[in-house]
C-alpha positions as CSV (number, residue, x, y, z in Angstrom):
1,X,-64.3,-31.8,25.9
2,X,-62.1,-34.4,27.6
3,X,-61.3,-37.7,25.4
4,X,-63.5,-40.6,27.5
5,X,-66.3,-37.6,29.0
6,X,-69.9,-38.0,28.3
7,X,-71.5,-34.8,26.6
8,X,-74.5,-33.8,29.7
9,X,-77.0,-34.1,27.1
10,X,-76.0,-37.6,26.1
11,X,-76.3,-38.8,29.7
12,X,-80.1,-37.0,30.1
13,X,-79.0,-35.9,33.6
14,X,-81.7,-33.8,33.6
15,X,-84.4,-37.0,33.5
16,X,-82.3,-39.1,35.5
17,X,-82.9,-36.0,38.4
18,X,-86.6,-36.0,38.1
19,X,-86.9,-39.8,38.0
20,X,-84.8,-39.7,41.2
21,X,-87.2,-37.2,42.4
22,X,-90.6,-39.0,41.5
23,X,-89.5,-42.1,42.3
24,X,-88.3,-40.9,46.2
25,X,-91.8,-39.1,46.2
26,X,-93.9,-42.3,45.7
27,X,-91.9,-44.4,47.8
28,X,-92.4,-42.0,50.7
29,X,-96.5,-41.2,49.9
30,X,-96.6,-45.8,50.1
31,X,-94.9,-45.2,53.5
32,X,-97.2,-42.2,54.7
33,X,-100.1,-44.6,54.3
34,X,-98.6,-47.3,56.7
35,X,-98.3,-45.1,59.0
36,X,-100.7,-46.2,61.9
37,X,-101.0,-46.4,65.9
38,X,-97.3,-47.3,66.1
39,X,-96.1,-44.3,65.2
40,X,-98.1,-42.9,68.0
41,X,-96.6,-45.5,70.9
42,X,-92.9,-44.6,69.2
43,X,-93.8,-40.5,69.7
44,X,-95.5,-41.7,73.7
45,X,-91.9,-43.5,74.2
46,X,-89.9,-40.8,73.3
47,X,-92.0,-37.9,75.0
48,X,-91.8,-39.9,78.4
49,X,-88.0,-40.9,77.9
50,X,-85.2,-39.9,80.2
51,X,-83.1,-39.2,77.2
52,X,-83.1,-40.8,73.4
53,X,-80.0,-42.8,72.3
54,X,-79.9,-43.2,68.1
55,X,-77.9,-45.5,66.3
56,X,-76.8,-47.4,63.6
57,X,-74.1,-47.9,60.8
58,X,-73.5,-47.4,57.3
59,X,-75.5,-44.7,55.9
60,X,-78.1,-45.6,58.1
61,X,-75.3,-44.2,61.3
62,X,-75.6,-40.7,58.8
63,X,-79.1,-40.4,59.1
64,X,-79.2,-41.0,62.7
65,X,-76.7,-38.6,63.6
66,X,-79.5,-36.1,61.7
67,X,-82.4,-37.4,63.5
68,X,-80.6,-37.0,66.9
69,X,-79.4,-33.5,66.1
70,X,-83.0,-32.5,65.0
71,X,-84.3,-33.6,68.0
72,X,-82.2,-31.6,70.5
73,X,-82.8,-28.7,67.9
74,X,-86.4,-29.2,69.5
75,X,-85.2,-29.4,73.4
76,X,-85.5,-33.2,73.6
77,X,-81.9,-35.0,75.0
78,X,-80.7,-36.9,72.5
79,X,-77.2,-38.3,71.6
80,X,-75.8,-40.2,68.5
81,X,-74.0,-44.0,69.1
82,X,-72.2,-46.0,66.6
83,X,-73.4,-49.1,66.9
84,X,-69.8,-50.6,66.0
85,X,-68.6,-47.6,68.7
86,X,-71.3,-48.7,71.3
87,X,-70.1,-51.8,73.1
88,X,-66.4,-50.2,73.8
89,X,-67.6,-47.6,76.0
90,X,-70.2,-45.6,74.7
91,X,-73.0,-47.7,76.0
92,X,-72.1,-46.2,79.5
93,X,-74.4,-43.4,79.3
94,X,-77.1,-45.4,78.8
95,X,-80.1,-45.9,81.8
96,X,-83.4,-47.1,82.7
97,X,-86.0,-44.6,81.3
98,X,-84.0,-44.4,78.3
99,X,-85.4,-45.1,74.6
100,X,-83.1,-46.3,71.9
101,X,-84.1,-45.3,68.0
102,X,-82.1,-48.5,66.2
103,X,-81.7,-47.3,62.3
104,X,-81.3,-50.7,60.0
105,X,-83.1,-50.9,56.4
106,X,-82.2,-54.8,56.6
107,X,-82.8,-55.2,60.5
108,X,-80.2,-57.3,60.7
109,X,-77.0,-55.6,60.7
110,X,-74.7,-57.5,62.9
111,X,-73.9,-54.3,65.1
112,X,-76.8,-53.1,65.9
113,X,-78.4,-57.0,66.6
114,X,-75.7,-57.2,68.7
115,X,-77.0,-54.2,71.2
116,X,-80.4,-56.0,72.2
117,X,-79.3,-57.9,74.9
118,X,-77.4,-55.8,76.7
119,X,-80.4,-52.5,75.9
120,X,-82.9,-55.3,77.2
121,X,-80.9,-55.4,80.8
122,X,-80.9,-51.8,81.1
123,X,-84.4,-51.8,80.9
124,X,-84.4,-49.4,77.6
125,X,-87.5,-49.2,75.2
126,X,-86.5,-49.9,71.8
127,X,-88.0,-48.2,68.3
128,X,-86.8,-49.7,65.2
129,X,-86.6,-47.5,61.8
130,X,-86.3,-50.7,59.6
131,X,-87.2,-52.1,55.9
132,X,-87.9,-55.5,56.9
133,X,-90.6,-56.4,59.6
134,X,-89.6,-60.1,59.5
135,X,-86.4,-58.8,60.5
136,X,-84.6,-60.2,64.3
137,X,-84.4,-56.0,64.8
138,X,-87.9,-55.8,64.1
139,X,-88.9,-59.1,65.8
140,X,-87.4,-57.8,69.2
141,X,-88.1,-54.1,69.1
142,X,-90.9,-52.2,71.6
143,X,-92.4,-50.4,67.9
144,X,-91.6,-51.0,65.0
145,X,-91.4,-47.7,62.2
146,X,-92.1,-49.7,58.5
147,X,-90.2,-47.9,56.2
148,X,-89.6,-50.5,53.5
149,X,-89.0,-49.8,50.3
150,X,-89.6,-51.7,46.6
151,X,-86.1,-50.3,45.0
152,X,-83.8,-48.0,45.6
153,X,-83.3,-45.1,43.6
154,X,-79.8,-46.4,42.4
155,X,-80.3,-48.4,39.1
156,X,-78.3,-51.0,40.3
157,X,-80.7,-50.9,43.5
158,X,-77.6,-51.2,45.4
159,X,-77.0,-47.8,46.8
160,X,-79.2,-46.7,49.8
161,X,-80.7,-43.9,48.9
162,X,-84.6,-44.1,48.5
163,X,-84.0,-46.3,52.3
164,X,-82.2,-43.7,53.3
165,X,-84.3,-40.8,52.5
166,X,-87.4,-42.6,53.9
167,X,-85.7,-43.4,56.9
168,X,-84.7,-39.4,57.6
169,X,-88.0,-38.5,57.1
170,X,-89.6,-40.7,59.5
171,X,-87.5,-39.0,62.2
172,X,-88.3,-35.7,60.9
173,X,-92.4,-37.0,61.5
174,X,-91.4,-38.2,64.7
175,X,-89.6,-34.4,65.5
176,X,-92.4,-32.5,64.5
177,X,-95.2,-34.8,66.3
178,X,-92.6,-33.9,69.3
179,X,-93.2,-30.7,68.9
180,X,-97.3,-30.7,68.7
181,X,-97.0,-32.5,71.7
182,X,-94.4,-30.7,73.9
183,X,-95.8,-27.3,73.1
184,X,-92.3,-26.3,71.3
185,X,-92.5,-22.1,70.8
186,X,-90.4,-20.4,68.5
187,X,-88.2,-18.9,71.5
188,X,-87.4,-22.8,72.5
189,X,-85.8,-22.7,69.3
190,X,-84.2,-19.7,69.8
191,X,-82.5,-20.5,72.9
192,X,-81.0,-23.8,71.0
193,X,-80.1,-21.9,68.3
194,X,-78.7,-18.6,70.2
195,X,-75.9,-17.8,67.4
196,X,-78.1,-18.7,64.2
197,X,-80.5,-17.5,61.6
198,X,-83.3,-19.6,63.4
199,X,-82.2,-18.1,66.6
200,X,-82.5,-14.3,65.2
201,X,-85.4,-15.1,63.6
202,X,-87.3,-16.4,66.8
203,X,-85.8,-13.6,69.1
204,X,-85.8,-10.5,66.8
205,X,-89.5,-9.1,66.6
206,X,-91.6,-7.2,64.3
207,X,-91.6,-4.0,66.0
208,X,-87.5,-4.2,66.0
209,X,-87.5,-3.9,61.8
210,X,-90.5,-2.8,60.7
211,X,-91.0,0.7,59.6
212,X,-93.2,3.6,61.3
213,X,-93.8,7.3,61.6
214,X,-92.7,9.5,58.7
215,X,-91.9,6.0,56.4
216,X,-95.2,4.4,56.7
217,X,-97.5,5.1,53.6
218,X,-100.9,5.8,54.7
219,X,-103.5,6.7,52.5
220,X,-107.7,7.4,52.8
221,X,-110.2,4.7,50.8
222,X,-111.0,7.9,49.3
223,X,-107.3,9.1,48.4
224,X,-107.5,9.1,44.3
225,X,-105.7,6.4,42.3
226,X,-102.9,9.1,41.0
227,X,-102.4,10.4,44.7
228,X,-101.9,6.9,46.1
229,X,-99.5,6.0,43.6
230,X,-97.6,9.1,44.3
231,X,-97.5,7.5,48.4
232,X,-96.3,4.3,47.2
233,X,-93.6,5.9,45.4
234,X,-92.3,8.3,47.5
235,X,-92.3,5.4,50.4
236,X,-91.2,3.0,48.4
237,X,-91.7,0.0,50.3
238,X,-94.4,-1.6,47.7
239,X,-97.7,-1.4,49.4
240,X,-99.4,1.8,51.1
241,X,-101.9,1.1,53.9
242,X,-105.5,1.8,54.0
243,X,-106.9,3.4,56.9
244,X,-109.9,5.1,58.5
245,X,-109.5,8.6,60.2
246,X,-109.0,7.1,63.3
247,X,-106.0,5.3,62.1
248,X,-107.9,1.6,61.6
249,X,-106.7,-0.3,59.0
250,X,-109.5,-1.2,56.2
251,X,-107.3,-2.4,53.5
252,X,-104.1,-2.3,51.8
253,X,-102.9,-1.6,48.0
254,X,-99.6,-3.8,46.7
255,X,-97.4,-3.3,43.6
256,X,-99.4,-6.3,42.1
257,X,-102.3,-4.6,43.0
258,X,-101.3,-1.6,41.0
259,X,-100.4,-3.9,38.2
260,X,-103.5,-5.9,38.0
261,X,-105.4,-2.6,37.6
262,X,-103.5,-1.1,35.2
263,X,-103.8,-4.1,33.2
264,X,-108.2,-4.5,33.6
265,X,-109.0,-0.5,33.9
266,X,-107.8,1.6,30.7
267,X,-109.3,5.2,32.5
268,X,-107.5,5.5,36.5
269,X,-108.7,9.0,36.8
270,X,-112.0,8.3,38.4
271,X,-110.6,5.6,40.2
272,X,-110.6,5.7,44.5
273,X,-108.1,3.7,46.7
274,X,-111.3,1.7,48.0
275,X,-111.6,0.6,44.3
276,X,-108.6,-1.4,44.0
277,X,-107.4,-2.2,47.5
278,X,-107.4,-5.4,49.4
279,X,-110.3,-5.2,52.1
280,X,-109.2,-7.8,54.6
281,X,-105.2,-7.9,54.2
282,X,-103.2,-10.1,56.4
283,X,-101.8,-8.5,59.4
284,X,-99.0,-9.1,62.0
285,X,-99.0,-8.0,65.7
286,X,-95.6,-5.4,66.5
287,X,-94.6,-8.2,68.9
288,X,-95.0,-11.4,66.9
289,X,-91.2,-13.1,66.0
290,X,-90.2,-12.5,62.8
291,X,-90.6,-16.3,62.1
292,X,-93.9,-15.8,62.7
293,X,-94.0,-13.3,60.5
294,X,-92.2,-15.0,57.5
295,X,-94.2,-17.6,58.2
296,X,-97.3,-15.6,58.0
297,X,-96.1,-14.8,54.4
298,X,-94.7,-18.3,52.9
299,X,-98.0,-19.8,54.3
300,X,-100.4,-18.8,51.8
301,X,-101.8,-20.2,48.7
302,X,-100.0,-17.1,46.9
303,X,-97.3,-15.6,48.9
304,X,-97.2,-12.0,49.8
305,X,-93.7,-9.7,50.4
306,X,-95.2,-7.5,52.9
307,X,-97.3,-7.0,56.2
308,X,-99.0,-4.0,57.9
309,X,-98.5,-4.3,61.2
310,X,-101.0,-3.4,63.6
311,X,-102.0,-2.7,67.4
312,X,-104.6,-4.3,69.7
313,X,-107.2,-1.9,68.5
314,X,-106.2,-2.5,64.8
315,X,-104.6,0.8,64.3
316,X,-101.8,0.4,61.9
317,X,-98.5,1.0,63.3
318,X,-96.2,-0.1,60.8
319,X,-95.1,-2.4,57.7
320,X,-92.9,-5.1,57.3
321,X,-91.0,-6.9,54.1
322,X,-89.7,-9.6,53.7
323,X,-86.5,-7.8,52.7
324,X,-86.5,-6.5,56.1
325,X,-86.8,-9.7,57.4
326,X,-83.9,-11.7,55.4
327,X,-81.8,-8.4,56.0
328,X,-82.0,-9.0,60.2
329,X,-80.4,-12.1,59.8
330,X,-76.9,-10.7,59.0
């Protein structure tokens, strides 16, 4: 090792990390229980605006060039100002109708002060993301977002960091409220997003990966334990589906499941499909998104790989992974 480097262990970068961690995790849980009726009037002005002008400076400019590209991610016009850039030209796209997010963990950072006047004449609502609501930004704002802080992450409590995370996350509660409200679907995403893995994702559906026909592995609840295994292997695709003569699905039988009985049952020749399979699996429909579907799987207490997919009667039609999934987006 270099002469005048610090071994990793001696520097406990590991505990320094999770202390980082747990102490940005309480900081934002204080904020979440501030949260009241303002937040809603902030989420009314910028449903109703004519378009959303964010800015600051400093780190807190970084975070609000994120918070007005997640918002136009979600179909709502909004553009990024320096406040320092603002009164030398950029303030000319501003109008009545407009709202104006002003970023400032002190709320009283000389360039962004300096806007209120002139934001006042054009008639523009102002919300203020700010950590002091004694603050002259805070004092003059339309709604004020509290996201004070006790101490930064930074040991010096110098470096925003904590500030800066809780100030990101505000807007990302502020994005997602949008959302609820505006009705955002998956295929508004898409069509910001044309070129990307959200926009595949959104577009792309089921019925375009999954797998049918001669690959699907169909068994009977009363196809034997040996027999099914023999379908899940020659399938491979780590599940077989359960269905009824007329093609219904009644169940479905995973790897894990296979697992789990091999582990509890020392004799499998007795042993029926309707023994060890799943009785009310979760399904997908052959035209849901495939966000839906990935979504469908990550959303669960304990998350599952793969999906039978299934008609409007509830005839099985097909499977999907999610390998097939993460595979459409290249």
């Amino acid at each position: 090792m270099e002469e005048g480097r610090v071994a990793p262990q001696e520097v406990g970068a590991v505990e320094i990390a999770r202390k980082v961690f747990q102490q940005q995790a309480g900081a934002l849980t204080t904020i979440s229980e501030r949260i009241g009726r303002e937040f809603e009037e902030a989420v009314a002005l910028l449903h109703a605006a004519r378009q959303v002008i964010v800015s600051g400076v400093g780190k807190s400019g970084l975070i609000g060039r994120k918070i007005a590209a997640t918002l136009r991610s979600i179909g709502v016009p909004a553009v990024f100002i320096h406040a320092a850039e603002a009164p030398h030209g950029d303030l000319g796209i501003v109008r009545a109708g407009d709202v104006c997010v002003l970023i400032s963990k002190s709320g009283m950072t000389t360039e962004v002060c300096a806007l209120l006047p002139w934001l006042r004449r054009r008639q523009v609502s102002i919300i203020a993301i700010v950590g002091q609501r004694q603050s002259e930004l805070a004092q003059k704002a339309d709604v004020v977002l509290d996201v004070g802080i006790e101490t930064e992450a930074c040991p010096l409590n110098m470096i925003p960091t904590t500030s800066t995370t809780a100030a990101l996350v505000m807007g990302d509660a502020l994005a997602i409220a949008l959302m609820k409200l505006r009705g955002v679907r998956a295929e508004d995403i898409a069509a910001a997003h044309p070129v990307g893995t959200l926009g595949r994702l959104a577009r792309l559906r089921v019925r375009d990966v999954m797998h049918t026909g001669k690959a699907l592995p169909l068994v009977s609840p009363e196809t034997s334990f040996r027999h099914m295994l023999i379908e899940m292997t020659a399938k491979a695709l780590g599940c077989v589906c359960v269905v009824r003569e007329d093609g219904q699905l009644c169940g479905i039988v995973t790897d894990g499941d296979v697992r789990r009985t091999l582990q509890r049952v020392e004799d499998i020749q007795q042993l029926q499909v309707r023994d060890v399979m799943t009785r009310t699996p979760v399904v997908v429909p052959p035209d849901a998104s495939l966000a839906e579907a990935l979504a469908l799987m990550e959303h669960r207490p304990s998350q599952i790989s793969v999906l039978p997919v299934v008609d409007e009667k509830g005839v099985c039609i097909g499977v999907v992974r999610v390998h097939d999934i993460i595979r459409s987006q290249f």
